[in-house]
C-alpha positions in Angstrom: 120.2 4.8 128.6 118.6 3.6 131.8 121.4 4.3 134.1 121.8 7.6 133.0 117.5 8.4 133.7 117.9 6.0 137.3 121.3 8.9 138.2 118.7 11.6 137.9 116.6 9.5 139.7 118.9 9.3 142.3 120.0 12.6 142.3 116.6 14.5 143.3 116.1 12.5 146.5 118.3 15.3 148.2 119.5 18.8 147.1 118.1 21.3 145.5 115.5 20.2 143.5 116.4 22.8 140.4 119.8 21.9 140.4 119.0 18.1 140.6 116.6 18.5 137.6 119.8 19.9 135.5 120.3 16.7 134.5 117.1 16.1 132.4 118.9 17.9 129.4 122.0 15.4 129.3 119.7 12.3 129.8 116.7 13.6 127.1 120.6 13.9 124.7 121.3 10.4 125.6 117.9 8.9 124.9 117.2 11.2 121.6 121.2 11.5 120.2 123.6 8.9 119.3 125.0 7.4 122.7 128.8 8.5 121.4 127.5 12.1 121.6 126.3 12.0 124.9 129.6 10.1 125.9 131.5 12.8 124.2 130.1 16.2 125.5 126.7 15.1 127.3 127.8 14.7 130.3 129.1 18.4 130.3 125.4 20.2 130.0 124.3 20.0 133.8 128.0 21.1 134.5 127.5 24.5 132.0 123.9 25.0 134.1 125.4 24.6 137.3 127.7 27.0 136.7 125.6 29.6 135.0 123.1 29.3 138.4 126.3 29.9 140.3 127.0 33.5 138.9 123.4 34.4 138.9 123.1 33.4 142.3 126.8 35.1 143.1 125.1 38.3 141.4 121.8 38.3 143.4 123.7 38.2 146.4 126.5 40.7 146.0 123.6 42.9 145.2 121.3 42.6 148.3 122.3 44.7 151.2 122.9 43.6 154.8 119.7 44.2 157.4 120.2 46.8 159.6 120.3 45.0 162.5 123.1 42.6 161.2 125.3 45.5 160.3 124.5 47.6 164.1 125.2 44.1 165.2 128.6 43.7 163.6 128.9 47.7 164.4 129.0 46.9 168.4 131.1 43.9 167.6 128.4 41.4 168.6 128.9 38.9 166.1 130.0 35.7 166.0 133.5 35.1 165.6 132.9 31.0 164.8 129.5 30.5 163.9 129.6 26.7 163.0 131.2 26.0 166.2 128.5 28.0 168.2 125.9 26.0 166.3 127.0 22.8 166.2 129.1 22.7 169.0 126.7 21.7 171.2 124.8 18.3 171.1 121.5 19.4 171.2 122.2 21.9 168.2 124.0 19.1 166.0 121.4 16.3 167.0 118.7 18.8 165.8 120.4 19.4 162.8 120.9 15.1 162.2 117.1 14.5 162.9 116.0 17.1 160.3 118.5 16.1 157.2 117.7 12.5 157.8 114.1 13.0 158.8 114.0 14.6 154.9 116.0 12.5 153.5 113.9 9.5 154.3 110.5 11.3 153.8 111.6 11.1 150.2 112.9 8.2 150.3 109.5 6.8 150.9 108.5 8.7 147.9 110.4 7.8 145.5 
């Protein structure tokens, strides 16, 4: 039982703090069911969530409309034809980028 509260532990240091917390239903399973039923389908639940967040979220977005300016953008043919390497190409961009995931990533580290 304790490994399986110290993974969702673990697991909520970084990412999405919903989807980390998806595991609290296949942990409370292990600690109140036998341990052979969480061994046998447990381990599935935060699996079935994920998944039903991805085609609500897959929903949401193929419903919401593009800004205006986006689509005049894309219109005039102004848009960016590889957007990762314009953003990360450049060593100021991707060093940016480095400081801020680490710089949260330790912040709750110290937290936790």
């Amino acid at each position: 039982m304790r490994p399986a509260w110290k993974s969702l532990n673990a697991s909520s240091r970084t990412g999405d703090p919903l989807a980390s917390r998806s595991g609290v239903p296949s942990a409370a399973s292990c600690a109140v069911g036998a341990q052979w039923a969480f061994k046998d389908w447990g381990w599935r639940i935060p699996f079935i969530i994920s998944f039903v967040l991805l085609v609500v979220s897959m929903y949401i977005r193929l419903q919401m409309a593009e800004s205006p300016a986006f689509v005049k953008m894309k219109e005039e043919g102004a848009h960016s034809k590889a957007p990762l390497r314009e953003a990360f190409g450049q060593w100021k961009n991707a060093k940016i980028a480095i400081i801020a995931l680490l710089g949260l990533t330790a912040g709750q580290a110290v937290v936790w």
